[in-house]
N, C-alpha and C positions, 0 to 999 in steps of 0.2 A: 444167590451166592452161596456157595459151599464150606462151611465155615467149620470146623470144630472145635468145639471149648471141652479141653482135657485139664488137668492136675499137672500142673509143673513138675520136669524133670531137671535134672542136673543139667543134661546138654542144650537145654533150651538158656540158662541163664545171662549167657554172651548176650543174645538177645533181647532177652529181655532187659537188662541193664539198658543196651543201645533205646532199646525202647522209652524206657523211662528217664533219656533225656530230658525230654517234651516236657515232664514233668517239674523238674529239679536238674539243676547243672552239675549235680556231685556226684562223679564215674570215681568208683574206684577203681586202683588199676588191677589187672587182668590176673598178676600173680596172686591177688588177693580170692577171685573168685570159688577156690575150692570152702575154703575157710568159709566164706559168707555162706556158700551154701549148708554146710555143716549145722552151721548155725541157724539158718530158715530152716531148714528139715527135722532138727531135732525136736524142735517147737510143735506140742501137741494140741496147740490152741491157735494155732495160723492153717490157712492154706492159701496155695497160691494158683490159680489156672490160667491158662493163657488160650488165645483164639490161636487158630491156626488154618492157613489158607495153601492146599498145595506145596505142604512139611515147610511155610515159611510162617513163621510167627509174628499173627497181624496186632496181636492183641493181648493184654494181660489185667489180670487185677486180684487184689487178695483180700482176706478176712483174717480177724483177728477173735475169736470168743472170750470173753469174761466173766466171770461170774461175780456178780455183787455180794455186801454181806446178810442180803436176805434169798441171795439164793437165784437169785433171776437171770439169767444167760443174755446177755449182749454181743451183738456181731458189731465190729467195728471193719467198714471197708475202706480198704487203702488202696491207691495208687491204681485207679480204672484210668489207662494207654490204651486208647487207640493209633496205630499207623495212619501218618497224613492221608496217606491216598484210598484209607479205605473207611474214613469218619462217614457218616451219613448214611448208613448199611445198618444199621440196628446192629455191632457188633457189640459197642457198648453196650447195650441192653442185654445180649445174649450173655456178655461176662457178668454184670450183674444179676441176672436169674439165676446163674447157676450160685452165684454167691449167698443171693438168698436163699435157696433149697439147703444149701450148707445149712444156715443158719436156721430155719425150720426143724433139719434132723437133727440139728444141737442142742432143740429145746428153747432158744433166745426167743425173747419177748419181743423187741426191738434190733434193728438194723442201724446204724447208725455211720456218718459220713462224713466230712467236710469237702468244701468244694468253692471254685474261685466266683465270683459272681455272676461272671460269663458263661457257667456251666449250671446255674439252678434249675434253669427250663429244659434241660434235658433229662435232668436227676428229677424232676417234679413230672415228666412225661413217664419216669420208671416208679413212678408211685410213692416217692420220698415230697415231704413237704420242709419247707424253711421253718425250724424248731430252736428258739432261742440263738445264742453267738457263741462259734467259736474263737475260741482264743488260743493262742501257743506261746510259747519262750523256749526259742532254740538254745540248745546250749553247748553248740560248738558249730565251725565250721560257715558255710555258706548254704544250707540245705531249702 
């Protein structure tokens, strides 16, 4: 399979939104999308890249870098989508390696992740092990 994993652009984010249904049921609407993207792109500690199969976008996932107060660089990855009909193809994997090479030329010590329970054996097949518990408190909305 022919796959490429590039750096998100503006015209891909229709998409990728659709994408990340899967994920989370909260689309904002469409008039909103220039604005969001303003906002992911200004952002000098995100990136975002997406799979791409025959200029259709099968796939997406981002990182986030931080830096602690001693200094250490942390990648946090969010939102790894794959497309139903194209899961089982090591896409996922593909968007996570490139995530991590991010995180490598950043400097970060660790990678770091959450994911549903249904999804550890494949994130443990990409070299991430189960590391203590996450916890969240949403704080608006249905997300």
């Amino acid at each position: 399979m022919n796959i490429l994993i590039r750096n998100i652009e503006k015209r891909d984010i229709e998409s990728v939104i659709h994408l990340l249904q899967d994920v989370s049921k909260f689309e904002p609407g469409k008039e909103r999308y220039s604005c969001i993207w303003r906002k992911f792109d200004s952002q000098n500690d995100a990136c975002g890249v997406v799979a791409e199969k025959e200029r259709e976008i099968v796939g997406y996932g981002e990182i986030f870098i931080r830096h602690n107060i001693r200094g250490g660089g942390i990648g946090y990855v969010e939102d790894i989508v794959v497309k139903p009909i194209f899961r089982n193809n090591g896409i996922g994997k593909l968007l996570l390696d490139r995530l991590y090479s991010l995180a490598i030329r950043e400097g970060c010590y660790k990678l770091s992740l959450q994911c549903k329970e249904r999804n550890i054996a494949f994130y443990e097949s990409c070299g991430f092990n189960v590391s203590g518990v996450a916890m969240q408190r949403f704080l608006k909305g249905d997300n």
